[in-house]
C-alpha positions as CSV (number, residue, x, y, z in Angstrom):
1,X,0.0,0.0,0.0
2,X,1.2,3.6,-0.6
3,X,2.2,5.4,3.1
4,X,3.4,9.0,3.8
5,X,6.2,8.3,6.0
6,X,7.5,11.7,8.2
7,X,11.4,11.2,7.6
8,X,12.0,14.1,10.2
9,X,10.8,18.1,10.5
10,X,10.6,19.0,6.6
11,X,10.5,16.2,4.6
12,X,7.6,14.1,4.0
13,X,8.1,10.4,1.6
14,X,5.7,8.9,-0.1
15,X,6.8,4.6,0.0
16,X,5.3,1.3,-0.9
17,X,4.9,-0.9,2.2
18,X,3.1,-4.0,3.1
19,X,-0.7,-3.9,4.0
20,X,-0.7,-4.4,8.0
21,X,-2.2,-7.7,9.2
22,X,-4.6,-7.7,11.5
23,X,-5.5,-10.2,14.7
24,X,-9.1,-11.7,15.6
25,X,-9.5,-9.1,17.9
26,X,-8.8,-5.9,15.2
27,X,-10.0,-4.5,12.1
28,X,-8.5,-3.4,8.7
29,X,-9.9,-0.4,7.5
30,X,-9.4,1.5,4.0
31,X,-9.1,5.3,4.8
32,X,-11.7,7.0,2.9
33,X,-10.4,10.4,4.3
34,X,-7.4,11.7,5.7
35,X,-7.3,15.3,7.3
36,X,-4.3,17.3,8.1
37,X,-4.1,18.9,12.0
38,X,-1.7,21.3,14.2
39,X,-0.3,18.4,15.9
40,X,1.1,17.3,12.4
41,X,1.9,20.4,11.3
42,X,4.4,21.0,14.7
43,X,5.7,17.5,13.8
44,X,6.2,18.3,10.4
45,X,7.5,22.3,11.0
46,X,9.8,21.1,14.1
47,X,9.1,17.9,15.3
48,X,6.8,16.3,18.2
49,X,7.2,14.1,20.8
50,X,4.3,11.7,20.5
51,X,4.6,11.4,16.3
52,X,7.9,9.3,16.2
53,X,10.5,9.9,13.1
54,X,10.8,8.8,10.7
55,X,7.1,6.8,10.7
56,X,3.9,7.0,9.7
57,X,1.8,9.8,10.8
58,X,-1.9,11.3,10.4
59,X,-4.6,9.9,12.8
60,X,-7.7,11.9,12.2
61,X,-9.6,9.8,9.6
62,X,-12.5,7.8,8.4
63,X,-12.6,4.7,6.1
64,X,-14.4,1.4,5.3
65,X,-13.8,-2.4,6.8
66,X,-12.2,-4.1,4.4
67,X,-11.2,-7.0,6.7
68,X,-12.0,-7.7,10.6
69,X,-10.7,-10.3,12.9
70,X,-13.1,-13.5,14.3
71,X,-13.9,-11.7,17.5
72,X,-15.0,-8.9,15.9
73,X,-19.2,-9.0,16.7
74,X,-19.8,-5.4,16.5
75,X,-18.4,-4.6,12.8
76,X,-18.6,-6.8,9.6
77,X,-16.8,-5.7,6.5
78,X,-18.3,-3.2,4.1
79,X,-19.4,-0.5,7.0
80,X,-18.4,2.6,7.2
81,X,-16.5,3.5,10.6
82,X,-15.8,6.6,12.5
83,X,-13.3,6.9,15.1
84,X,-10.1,8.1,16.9
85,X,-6.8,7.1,17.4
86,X,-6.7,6.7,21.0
87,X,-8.5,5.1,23.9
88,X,-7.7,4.6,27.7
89,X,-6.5,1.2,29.4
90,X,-8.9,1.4,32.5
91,X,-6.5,0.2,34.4
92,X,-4.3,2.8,35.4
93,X,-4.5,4.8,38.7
94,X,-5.8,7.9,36.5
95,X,-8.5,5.8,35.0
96,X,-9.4,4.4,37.9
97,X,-10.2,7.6,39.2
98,X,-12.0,8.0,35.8
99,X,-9.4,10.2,34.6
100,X,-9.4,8.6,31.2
101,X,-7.7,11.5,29.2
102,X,-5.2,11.1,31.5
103,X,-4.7,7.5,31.1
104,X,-0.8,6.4,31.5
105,X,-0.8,4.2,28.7
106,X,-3.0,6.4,26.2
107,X,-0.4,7.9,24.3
108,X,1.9,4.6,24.3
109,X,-1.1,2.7,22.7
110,X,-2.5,5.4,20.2
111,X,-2.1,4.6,16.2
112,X,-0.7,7.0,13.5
113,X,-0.9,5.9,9.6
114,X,-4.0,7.8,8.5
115,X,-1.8,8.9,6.1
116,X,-2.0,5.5,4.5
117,X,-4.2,3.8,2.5
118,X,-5.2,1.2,5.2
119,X,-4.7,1.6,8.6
120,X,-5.2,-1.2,11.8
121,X,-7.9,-0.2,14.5
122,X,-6.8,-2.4,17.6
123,X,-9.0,-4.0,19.8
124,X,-9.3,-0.9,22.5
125,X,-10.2,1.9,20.4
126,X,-12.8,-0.6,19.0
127,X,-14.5,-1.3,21.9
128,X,-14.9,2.2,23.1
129,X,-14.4,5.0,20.6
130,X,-15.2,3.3,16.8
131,X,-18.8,3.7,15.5
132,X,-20.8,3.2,12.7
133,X,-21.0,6.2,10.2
134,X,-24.1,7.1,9.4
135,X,-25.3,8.1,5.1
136,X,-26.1,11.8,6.4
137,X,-22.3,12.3,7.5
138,X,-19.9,12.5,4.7
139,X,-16.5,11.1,4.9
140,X,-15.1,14.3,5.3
141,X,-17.3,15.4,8.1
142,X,-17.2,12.2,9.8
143,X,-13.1,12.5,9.9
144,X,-13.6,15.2,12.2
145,X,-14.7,12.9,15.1
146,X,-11.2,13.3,16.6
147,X,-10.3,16.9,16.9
148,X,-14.4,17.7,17.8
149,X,-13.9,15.2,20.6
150,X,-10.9,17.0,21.9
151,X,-12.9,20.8,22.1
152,X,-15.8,19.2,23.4
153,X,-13.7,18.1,26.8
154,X,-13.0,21.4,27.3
155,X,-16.2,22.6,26.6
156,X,-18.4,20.1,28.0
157,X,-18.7,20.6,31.7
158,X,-18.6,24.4,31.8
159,X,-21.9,26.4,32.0
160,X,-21.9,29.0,28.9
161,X,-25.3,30.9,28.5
162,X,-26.3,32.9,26.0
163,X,-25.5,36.1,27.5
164,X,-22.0,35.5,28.4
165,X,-18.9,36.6,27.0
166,X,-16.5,34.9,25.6
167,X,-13.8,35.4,23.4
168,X,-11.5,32.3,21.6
169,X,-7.6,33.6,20.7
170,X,-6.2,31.6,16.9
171,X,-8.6,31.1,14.6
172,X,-6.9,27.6,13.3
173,X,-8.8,24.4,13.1
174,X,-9.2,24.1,16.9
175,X,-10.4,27.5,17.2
176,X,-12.9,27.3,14.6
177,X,-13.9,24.3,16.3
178,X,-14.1,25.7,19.6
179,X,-16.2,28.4,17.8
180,X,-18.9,25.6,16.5
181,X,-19.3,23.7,19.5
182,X,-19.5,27.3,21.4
183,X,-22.2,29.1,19.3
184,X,-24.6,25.9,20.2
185,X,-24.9,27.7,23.4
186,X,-25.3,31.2,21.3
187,X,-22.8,33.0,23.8
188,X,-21.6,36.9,22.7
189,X,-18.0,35.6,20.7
190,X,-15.6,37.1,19.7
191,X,-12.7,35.6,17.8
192,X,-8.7,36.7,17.7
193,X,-6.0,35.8,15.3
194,X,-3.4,37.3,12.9
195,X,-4.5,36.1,9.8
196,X,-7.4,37.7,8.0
197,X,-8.1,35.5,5.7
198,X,-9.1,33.1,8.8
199,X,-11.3,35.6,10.7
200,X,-13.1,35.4,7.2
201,X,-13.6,32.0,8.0
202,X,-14.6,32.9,11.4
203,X,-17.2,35.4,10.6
204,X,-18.7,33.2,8.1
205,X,-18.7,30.5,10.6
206,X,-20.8,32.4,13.2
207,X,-18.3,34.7,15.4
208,X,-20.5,37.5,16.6
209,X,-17.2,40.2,16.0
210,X,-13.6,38.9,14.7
211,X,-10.4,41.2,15.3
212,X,-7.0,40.9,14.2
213,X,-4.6,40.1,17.0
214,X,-2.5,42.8,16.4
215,X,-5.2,45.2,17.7
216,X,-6.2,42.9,21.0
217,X,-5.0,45.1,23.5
218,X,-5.6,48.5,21.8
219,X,-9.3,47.7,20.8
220,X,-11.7,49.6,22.8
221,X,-14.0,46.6,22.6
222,X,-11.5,44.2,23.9
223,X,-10.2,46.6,26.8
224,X,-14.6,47.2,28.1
225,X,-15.5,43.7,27.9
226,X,-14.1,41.5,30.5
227,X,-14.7,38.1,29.3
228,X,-16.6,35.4,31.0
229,X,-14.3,32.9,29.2
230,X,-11.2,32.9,27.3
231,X,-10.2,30.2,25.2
232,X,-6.3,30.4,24.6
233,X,-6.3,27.9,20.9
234,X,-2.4,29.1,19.8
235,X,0.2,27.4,22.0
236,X,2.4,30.3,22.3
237,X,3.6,31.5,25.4
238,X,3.1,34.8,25.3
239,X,-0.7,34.6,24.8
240,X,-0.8,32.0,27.3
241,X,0.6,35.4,29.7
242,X,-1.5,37.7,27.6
243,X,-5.1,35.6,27.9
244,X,-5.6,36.4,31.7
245,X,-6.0,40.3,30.8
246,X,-8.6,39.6,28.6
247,X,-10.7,37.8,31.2
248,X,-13.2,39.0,34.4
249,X,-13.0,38.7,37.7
250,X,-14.3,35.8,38.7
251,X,-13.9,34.1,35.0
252,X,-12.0,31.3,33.7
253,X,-9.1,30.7,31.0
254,X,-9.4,27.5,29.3
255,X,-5.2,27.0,27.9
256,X,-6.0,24.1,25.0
257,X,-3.2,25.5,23.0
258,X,0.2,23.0,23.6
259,X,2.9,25.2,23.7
260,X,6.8,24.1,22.9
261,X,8.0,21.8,25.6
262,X,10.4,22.8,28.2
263,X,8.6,26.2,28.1
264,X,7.0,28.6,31.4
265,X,5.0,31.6,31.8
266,X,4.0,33.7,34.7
267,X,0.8,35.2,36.5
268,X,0.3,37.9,38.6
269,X,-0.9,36.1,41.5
270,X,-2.9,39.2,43.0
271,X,-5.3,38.8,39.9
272,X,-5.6,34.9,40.6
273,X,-5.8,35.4,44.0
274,X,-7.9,38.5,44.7
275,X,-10.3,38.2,41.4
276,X,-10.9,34.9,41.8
277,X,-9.4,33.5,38.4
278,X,-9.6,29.9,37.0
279,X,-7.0,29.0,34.8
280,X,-7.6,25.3,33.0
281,X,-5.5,23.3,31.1
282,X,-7.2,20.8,28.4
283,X,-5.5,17.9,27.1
284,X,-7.3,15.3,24.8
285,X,-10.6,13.9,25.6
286,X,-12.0,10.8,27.3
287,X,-14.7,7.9,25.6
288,X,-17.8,10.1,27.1
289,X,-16.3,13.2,25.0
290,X,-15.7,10.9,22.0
291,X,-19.1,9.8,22.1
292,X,-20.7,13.1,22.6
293,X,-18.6,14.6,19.5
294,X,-20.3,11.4,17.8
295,X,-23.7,12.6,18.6
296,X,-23.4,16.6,17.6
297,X,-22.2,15.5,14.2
298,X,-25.0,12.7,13.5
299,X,-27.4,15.1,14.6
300,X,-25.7,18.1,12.6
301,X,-25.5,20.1,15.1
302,X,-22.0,21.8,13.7
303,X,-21.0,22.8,10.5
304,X,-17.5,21.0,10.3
305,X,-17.1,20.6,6.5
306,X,-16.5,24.8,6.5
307,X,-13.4,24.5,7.9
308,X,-12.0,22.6,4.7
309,X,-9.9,24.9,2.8
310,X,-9.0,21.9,0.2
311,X,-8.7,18.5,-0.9
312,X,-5.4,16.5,-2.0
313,X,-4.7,12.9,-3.0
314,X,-2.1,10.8,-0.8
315,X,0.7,11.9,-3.8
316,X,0.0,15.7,-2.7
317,X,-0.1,15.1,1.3
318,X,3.6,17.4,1.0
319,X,2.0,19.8,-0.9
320,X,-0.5,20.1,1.7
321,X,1.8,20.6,4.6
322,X,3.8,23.1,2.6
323,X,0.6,25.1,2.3
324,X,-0.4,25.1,5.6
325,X,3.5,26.2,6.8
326,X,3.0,28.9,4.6
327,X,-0.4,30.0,6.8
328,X,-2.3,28.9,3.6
329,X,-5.2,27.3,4.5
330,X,-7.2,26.0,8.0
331,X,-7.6,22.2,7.2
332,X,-7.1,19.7,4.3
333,X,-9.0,16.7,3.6
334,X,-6.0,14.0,1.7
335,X,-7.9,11.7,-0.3
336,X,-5.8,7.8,-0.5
């Protein structure tokens, strides 16, 4: 089958390699559609820790069974699957304490190869976090299972009402995501980025105002607000310092964005203390997130195929990544 191997931070290689083989317990799936995310675009800009090099890489797809294992009882071949790359041992101390994005063996156990024309969904994931795709989701849409389940845990167990405030900073994939899954709530948003061409995006999308980052803390709108919530979607460390001036007392900063490792940041701690601040770090998302994220797209509840800004077959997956290093683009769909 024909793979896009990550050599290391730059160079993407497209090579013949054997169709995996699955045991009684798995699944062999045919990726219908591949689609392109900031975790591989770090990996491919700079490296990442979890995407090992070189190797296969890509894990936010759908696809069709071509081929499942004896055991298999809730699958046959021919359906169409959606599903994640990831899902927690339950036996850890974190998912004991039902911690499950937290689970120590998550990241050791999590597949990569969407990039690929066939990929291997083990026996965990299949359990937990694989469903059937339903004829009103498109392959495309139905890719999107992944990321969606990773805003909705941050999302999920916070009150937003209609008449709060709340303002998402990067206006990439995950923040246009985080916009979606926000605006089912119909909070006042406003969304923050440098590139105009994505605020488009945003604005058709359904952000209530969109301003260029360069004018956050000069905009009058910005400086009278006070935001109930502030969604930090960039992973850079200065807007990680920057986000708690943006938000009210009393109001909480959700951090999703993973900034460079090895790196800190610092808070005055007379506004945490004395206004009562919440800062939140996100990372991931459990099976109850995943199957949530399921639901919202089966029932249509967010517009996921606007954030597609192209498609590509497997031979143009570089051509892809080049684009998006440029800043061209928010998210591709790679066709095997």
């Amino acid at each position: 089958m024909l793979a896009a191997i990550l050599k290391k931070p730059g160079k993407i290689e497209l090579e013949e390699i054997k169709v995996p083989e699955i045991s009684k317990s798995e699944i062999l799936v045919k990726v219908q559609v591949a689609l392109t995310c900031g975790t591989d675009l770090k990996a491919y800009k700079r490296g990442h820790k979890v995407i090992p090099m070189p190797g296969l890489f890509g894990h936010e797809f759908s696809g069709t069974i071509v081929k499942k294992g004896r055991y298999v009882k809730k699958f046959k071949e021919g359906d169409d699957i959606m599903t994640v790359h990831s899902a927690p041992c339950f036996a850890c101390p974190y998912c004991k304490k039902e911690l499950f994005n937290l689970c120590n063996n998550i990241m050791k156990t999590k597949i990569l190869g969407a990039f690929s024309e066939y990929i291997v969904i083990p026996e965990h994931i299949l359990k937990v976090n694989t469903f059937h795709k339903p004829k009103n989701v498109s392959f495309i849409e139905a890719a999107f299972l992944e990321p969606l389940s990773c805003v909705v845990h941050g999302i999920r167990n916070i009150d937003i009402k209609e008449d709060d405030n709340v303002i998402v900073i990067g206006a990439g994939p995950i923040g246009l995501l985080h916009l979606l899954v926000l605006k089912m709530n119909n909070p006042r948003l406003i969304m923050v980025d440098k590139h105009l061409e994505k605020l488009k995006v945003a604005k058709k999308l359904g952000a209530d105002h969109v301003l260029l980052s360069s004018h956050t803390k000069h905009h009058k709108e910005i400086a009278d607000i006070g935001f109930d919530y502030v969604f930090e979607c960039t992973g850079t460390v200065d807007v990680w310092e920057d986000s708690i001036n943006l938000v009210r007392r009393g109001g909480t900063v959700i951090l999703f964005g993973g900034c460079p490792s090895g790196t800190k940041v610092s808070y005055s701690t007379e506004r945490i203390h004395y206004d009562e601040i919440t800062l939140k770090g996100v990372f991931h998302f459990t099976p109850s997130d995943v199957k949530y994220a399921y639901e919202i797209l089966c029932e249509r509840k967010v517009n996921v195929s606007g954030l597609i800004s192209g498609i590509y077959s497997l031979k143009e997956v570089r051509k892809a990544f080049e684009m998006l290093a440029e800043g061209k683009g928010i998210k591709y769909a790679i066709i095997p």
